[in-house]
N, C-alpha and C positions, 0 to 999 in steps of 0.2 A: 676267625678267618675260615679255618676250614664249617664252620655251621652257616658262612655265605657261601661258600662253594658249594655244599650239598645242597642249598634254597635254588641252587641257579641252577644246577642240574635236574633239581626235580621239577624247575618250571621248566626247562628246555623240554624234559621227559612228555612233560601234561599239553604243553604244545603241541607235540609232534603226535600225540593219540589221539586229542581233543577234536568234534570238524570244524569246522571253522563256520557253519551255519546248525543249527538245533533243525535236529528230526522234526519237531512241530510248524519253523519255522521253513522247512524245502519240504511240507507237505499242503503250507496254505503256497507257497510260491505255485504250486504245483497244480492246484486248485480242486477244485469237486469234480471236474467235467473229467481230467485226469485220472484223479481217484477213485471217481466212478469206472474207467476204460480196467483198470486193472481188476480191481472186483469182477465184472464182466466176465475180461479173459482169464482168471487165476482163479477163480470157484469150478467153470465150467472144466477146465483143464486136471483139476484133481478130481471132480466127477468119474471125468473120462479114461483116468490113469496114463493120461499126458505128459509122459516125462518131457520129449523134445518141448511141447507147448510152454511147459514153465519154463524150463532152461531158457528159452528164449525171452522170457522176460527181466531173466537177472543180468548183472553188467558181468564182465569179462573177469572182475576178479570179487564176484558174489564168494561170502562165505556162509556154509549151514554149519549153526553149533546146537547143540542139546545139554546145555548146562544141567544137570552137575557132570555130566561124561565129559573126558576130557577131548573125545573124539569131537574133529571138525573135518569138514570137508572144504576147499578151498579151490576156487576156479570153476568153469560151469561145465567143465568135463569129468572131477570129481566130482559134483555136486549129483550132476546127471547120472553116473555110475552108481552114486547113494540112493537115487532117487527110485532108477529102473529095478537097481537090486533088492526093494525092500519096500517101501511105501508106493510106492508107484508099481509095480511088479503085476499089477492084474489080481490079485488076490483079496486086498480088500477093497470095500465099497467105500466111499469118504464122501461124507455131506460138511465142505468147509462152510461157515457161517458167518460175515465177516462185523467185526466190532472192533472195539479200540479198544487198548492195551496201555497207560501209561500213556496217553496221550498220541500212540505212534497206530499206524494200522496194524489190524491184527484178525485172526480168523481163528473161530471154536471150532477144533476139527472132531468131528464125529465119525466113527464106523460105525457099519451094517452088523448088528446080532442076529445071526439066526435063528436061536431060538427064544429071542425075548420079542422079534420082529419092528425095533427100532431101532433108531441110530444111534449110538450109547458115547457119553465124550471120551476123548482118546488124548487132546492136548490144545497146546495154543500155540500157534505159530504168528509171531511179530515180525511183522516187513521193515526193514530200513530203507526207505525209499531215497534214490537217488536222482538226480536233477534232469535227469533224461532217460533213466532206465530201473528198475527196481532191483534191492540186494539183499538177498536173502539173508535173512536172521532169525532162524527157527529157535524158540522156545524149547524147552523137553516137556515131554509130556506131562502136563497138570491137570486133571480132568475137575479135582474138587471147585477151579477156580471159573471155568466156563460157566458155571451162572450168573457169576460178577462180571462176567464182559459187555451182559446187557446187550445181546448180539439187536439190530434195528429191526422193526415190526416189517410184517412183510413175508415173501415166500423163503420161508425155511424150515418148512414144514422135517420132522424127524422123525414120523412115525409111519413113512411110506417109504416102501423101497422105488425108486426110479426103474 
């Protein structure tokens, strides 16, 4: 008896975590024309060291985590304080690159070397996209894996500074 109590509480658990549509599945609802707008506005916006720009694409209770740190940021007024104070802060240059992760969007993010004069990988940030807005779900930093992302042919040239 009690090993069906614990069965039912751990599906009530995996219910309540689980979403209720698959990332792959509210990324085709969502379509290419979509997922092309966000690419668009979410490369040019870390280009430019756009905190408000990104913020503005995440939903109201976007979370950024960096696995294995246990630090997370929660809401798009902490995310945005994370963001201003440190990756986004003016200081470095970022060529995000966007490719797929696990089936979900994703972006090889590159910084500027000064003195190697290229863009050098820094990490991989995966978007959870939501049904009308995008939710931030950053990666931590893995640089060995950005060859495997297979970023798509095209302009993403990383050997010129903008």
């Amino acid at each position: 008896m009690s090993v069906d109590s614990a069965l039912q509480r751990a599906h009530k658990t995996i219910d309540e975590r689980v979403p209720k549509q698959s990332q792959q599945a509210t990324l085709r609802s969502l379509g290419d024309a979509a997922l092309r707008d966000v690419v668009d506005r979410y490369v040019p916006a870390w280009e430019r060291n756009d905190v408000e720009a990104v913020v503005a694409m995440l939903t109201e209770d976007a979370t950024m985590t960096m696995p294995p740190l246990p630090t997370s940021y929660r809401g798009r007024e902490e995310v945005a304080v994370f963001l201003g104070g440190w990756p986004l802060a003016g200081v470095k240059r970022w060529r995000p690159v966007s490719a797929r992760a696990n089936g979900q969007l994703a972006f090889g993010a590159y910084v500027w070397d000064e003195e190697m004069h290229v863009f050098m990988p820094h990490g991989v940030k995966v978007l959870t996209a939501a049904r009308h807005a995008d939710r931030g779900d950053h990666r931590p930093p893995q640089p060995r894996r950005l060859p495997r992302l297979r970023p798509p042919r095209g302009n993403h040239d990383l050997t010129h500074n903008k």
